[in-house]
C-alpha positions as CSV (number, residue, x, y, z in Angstrom):
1,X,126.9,76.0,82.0
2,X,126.6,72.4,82.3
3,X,128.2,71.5,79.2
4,X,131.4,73.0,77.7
5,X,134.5,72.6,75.5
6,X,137.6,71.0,76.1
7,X,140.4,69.3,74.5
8,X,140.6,66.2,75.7
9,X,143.6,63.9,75.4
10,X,143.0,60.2,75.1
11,X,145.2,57.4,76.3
12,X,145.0,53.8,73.8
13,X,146.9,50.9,74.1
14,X,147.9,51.8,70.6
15,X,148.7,55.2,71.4
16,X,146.9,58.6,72.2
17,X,144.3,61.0,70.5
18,X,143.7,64.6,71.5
19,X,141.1,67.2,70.1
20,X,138.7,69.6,71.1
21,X,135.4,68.0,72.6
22,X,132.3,68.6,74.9
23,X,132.6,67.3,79.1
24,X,129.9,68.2,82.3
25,X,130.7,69.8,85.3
26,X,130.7,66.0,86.3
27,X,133.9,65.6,84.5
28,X,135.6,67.5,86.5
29,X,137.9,66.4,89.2
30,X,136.4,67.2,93.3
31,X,137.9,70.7,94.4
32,X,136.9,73.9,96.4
33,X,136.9,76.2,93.5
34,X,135.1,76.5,90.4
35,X,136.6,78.6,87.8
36,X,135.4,80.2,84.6
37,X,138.5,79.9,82.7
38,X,139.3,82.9,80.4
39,X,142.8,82.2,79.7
40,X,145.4,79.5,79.2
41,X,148.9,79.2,78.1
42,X,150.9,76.3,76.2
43,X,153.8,74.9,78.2
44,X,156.3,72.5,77.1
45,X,154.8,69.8,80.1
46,X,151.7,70.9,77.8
47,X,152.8,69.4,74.5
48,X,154.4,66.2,76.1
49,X,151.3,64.9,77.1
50,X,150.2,64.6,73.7
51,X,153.1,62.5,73.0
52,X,153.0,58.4,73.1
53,X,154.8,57.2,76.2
54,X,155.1,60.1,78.2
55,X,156.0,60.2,81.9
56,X,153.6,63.5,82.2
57,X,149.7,62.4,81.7
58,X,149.1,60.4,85.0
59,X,145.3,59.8,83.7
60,X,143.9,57.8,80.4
61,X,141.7,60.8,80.0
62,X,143.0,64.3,80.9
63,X,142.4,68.0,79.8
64,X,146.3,69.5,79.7
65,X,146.7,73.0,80.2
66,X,149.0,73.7,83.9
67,X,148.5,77.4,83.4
68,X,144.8,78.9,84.0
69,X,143.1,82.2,84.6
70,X,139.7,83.5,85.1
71,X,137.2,84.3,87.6
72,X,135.7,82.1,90.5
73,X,132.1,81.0,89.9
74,X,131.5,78.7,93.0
75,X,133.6,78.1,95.8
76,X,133.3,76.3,98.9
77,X,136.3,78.7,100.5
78,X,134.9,82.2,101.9
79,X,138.2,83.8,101.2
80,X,137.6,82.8,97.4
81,X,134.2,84.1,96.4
82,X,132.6,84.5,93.5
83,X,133.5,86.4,90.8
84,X,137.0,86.6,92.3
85,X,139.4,87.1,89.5
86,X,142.2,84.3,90.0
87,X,145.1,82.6,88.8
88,X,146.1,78.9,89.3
89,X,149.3,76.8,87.9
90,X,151.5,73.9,89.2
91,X,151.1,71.3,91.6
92,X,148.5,68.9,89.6
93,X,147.2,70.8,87.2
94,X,146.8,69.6,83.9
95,X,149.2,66.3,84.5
96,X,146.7,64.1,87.1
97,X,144.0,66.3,87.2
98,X,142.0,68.1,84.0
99,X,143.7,71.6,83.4
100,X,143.1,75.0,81.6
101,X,142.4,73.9,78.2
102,X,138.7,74.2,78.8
103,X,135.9,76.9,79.5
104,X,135.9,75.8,83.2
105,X,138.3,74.1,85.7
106,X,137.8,72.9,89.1
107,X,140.3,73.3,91.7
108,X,141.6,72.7,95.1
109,X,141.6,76.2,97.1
110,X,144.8,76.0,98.4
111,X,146.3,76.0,95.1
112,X,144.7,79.2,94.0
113,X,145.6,82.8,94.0
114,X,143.7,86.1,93.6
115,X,145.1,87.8,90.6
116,X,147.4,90.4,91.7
117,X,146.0,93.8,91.0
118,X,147.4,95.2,88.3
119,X,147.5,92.4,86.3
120,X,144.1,90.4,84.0
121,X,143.8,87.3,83.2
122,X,145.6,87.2,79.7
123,X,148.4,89.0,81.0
124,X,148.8,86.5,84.1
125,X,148.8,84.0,81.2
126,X,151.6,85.6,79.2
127,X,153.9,85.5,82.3
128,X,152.3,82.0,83.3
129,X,154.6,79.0,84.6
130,X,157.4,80.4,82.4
131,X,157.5,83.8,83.5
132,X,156.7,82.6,87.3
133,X,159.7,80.1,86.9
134,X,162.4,82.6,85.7
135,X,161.1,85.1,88.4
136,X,161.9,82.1,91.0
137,X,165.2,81.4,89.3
138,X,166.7,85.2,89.8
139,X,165.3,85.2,93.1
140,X,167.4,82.3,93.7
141,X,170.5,83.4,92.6
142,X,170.2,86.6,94.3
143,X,169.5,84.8,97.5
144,X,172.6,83.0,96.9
145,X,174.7,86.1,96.5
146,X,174.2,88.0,93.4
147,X,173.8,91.5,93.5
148,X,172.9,93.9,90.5
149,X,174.3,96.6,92.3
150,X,177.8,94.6,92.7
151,X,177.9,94.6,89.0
152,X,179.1,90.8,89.0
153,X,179.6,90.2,85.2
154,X,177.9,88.9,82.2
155,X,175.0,86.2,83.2
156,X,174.3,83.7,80.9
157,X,170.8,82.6,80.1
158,X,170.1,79.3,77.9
159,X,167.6,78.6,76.1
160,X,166.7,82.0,75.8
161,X,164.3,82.1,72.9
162,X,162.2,79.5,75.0
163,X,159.0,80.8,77.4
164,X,161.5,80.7,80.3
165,X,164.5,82.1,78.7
166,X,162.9,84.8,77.1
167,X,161.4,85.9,80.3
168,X,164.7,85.6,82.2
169,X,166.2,87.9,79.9
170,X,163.9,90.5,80.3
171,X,163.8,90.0,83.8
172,X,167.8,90.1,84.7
173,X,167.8,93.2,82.1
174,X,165.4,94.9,83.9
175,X,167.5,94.4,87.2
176,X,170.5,95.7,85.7
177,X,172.5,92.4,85.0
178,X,174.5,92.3,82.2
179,X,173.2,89.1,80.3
180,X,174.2,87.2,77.7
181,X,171.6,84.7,76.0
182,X,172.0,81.7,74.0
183,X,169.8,80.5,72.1
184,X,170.2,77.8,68.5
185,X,168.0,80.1,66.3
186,X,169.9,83.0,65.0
187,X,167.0,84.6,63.6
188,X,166.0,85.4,67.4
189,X,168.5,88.0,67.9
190,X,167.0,91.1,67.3
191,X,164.0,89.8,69.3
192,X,166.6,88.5,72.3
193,X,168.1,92.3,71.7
194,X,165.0,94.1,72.2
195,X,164.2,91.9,75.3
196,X,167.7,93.4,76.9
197,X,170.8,90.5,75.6
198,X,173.8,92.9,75.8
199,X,174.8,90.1,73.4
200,X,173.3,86.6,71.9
201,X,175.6,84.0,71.4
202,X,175.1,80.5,69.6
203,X,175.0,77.1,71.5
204,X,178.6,76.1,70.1
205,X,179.9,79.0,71.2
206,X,179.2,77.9,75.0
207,X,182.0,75.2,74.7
208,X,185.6,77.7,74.5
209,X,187.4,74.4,76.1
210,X,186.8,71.4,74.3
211,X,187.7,67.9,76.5
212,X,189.0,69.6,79.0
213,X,187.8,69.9,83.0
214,X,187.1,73.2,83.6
215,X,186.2,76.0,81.0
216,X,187.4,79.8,81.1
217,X,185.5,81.8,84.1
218,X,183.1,83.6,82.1
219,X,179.8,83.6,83.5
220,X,179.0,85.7,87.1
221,X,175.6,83.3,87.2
222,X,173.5,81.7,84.9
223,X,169.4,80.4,84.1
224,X,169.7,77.3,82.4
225,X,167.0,76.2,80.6
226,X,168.0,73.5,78.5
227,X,169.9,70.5,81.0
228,X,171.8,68.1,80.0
229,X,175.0,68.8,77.9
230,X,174.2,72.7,78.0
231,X,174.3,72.6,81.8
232,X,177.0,70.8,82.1
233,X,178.8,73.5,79.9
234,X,177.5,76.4,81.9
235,X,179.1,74.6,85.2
236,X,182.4,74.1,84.2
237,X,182.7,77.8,82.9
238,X,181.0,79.7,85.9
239,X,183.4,82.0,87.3
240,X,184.6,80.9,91.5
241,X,181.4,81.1,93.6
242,X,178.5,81.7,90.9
243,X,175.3,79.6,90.6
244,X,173.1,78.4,87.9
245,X,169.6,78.1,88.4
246,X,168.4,75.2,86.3
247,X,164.7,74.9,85.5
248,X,165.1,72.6,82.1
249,X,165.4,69.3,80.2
250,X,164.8,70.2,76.7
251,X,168.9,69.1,76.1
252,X,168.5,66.0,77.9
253,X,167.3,64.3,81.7
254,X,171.1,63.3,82.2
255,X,174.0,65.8,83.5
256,X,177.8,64.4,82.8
257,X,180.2,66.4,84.8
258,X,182.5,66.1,87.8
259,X,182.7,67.2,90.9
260,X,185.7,69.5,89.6
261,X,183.0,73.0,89.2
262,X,181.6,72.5,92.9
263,X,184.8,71.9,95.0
264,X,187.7,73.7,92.9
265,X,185.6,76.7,91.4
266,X,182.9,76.7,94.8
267,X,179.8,76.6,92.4
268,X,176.8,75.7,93.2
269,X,173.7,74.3,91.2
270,X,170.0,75.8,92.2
271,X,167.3,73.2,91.4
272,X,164.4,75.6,90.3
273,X,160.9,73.7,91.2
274,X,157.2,75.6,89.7
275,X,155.3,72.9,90.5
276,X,155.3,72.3,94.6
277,X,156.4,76.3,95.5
278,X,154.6,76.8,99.1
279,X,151.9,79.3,98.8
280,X,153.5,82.1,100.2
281,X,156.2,82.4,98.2
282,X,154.1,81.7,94.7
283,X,151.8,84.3,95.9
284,X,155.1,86.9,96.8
285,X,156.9,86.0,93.3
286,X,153.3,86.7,91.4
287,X,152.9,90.3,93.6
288,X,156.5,91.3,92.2
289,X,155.5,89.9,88.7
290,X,152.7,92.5,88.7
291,X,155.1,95.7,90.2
292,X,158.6,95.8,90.0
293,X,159.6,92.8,88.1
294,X,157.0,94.0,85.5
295,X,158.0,93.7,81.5
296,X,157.2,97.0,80.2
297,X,155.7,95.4,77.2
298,X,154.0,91.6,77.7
299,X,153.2,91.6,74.2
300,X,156.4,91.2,73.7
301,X,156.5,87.5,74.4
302,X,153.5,86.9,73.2
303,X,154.3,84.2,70.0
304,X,150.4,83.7,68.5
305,X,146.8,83.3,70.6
306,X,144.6,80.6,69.7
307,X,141.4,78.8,70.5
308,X,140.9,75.2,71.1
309,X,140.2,74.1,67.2
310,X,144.0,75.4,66.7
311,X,145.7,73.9,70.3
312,X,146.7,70.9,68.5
313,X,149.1,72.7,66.1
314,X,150.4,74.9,68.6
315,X,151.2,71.8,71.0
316,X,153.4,70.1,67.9
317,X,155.0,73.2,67.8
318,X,156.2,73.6,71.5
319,X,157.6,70.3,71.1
320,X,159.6,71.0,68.0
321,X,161.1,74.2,69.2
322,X,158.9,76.3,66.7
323,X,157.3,78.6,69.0
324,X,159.1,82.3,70.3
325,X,157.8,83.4,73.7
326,X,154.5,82.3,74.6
327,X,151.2,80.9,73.0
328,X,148.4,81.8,74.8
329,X,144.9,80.0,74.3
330,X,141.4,81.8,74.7
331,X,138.6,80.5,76.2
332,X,135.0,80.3,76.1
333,X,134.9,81.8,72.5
């Protein structure tokens, strides 16, 4: 097992390169934890390191991939042995250190988790950062206040036909919220509709108020994936006392708004972080990801699989908004 395949992405002065390739177990960054990789997920972070100029890659030579499961192979931690199944994602994974697009991973023990029973590998990878990230979102809103059994009102999720959107529509459905998605392809609605939308809506039809302050108050709480214009949007029409829990930048880094939503309407704005969650917590969000926040079907999100000859096409297509749900990415084949 010295030698195995990865997908490398190079760094030039004239820009960058990435394809499949062969590293050692030399390669690999120092760590507690060995892991046979079986499965791997493509993220948006994923694709953007592939991209000249990005503020992601922190290393001239770097295996992407911030979602990984598979089973420990050597490990200096006792409470890790081998042949542990496991799940790692976040922290620096796949941005400053090599990731999950390769048949083996090395990584520091406090930043893996035992796969929670219930769940294998592929399926950890299906929920993966975007599922784990839309489970923390409606846990934040409900420890702000929302209630399922209150029956606040229509939620809104954005960027709902994205990894994380599609997931927080499933997941508010399955909690009994009423929830609206938005999403820019119409052709997503029956999929959005199957997921549990009580409606889909368009992103012009998130603006009822043109130039003005404040919007109608139409949304009990919201999961904003998108940022910039969108988000601003969402907070000038959340109804007095509602939250958004905002996880995304695919509209844009900047957010213009006032101060108008926060101290006229009391709204407040969750910041939704994957990356540094403290252990507890990740390892309490994946136990309910494998009971009862569940999706009956995983499949369901599941866009295409590949292996690491077709990553490349699947990375462009993150990136230009042409992939439903999830791509997951097999290893060791």
């Amino acid at each position: 097992m010295d030698d195995f395949r990865a997908f490398l992405v190079r760094r030039h002065a004239d820009g960058i390169t990435a394809g499949p390739t062969t590293l050692g177990l030399e390669d690999l960054p120092p760590g507690e934890v060995l892991v046979k990789v079986a499965w791997s997920a493509v993220n948006y972070k994923d694709g953007m390191v592939t991209r000249p100029g990005n503020r992601v890659s922190r290393l001239p030579l770097l295996v992407p991939g911030v979602d990984l499961a598979g089973e420990v192979v050597a490990s200096d931690d006792p409470t890790l042995p081998p042949g542990t199944p496991v799940l790692a994602h976040g922290h620096d994974i796949g941005v400053s250190r090599h990731g999950g697009f390769a048949d083996y991973a090395r990584v520091p023990a406090p930043w893996v988790l035992p796969l929670p029973p219930g769940l294998t590998a592929r399926e950890a990878m299906i929920i993966g950062t975007a599922g784990f990230t839309a489970a923390l979102s409606l846990d934040d809103l409900e420890r702000h206040g929302l209630d399922p059994a209150a029956a606040p009102g229509p939620l809104l999720v954005t960027g709902a036909s994205g990894g994380v959107g599609s997931f927080a529509v499933s997941l508010l459905a399955g909690r009994g919220y009423e929830v609206v998605a938005s999403s820019g392809k119409a052709g997503e609605t029956p999929w959005l509709e199957a997921l549990g939308a009580a409606r889909v809506i368009g992103r012009d039809d998130l603006d009822e108020a043109p130039g003005k302050t404040l919007g109608p108050e139409r949304w009990a709480g919201a999961v904003d994936c998108a940022g910039g214009a969108t988000l601003a949007l969402v907070l000038r029409s959340l109804r007095y006392g509602a939250a958004v829990a905002a996880s995304g930048l695919t509209a844009g880094a900047g957010l213009e708004t006032t101060v108008y939503p926060f101290i006229v309407r009391n709204v407040a704005l969750l910041g939704v972080d994957s990356v540094e969650t403290p252990t507890n917590r990740r390892r309490a969000v994946w136990d309910r990801l494998a009971t009862d926040l569940r999706p009956p079907d995983l499949d369901t999100f599941v866009d295409r699989e590949v292996d690491l000859d077709g990553l490349a096409g699947a990375l462009e297509g993150i990136i230009d908004a042409k992939v439903r749900g999830r791509v997951l990415v097999r290893l060791g084949t």
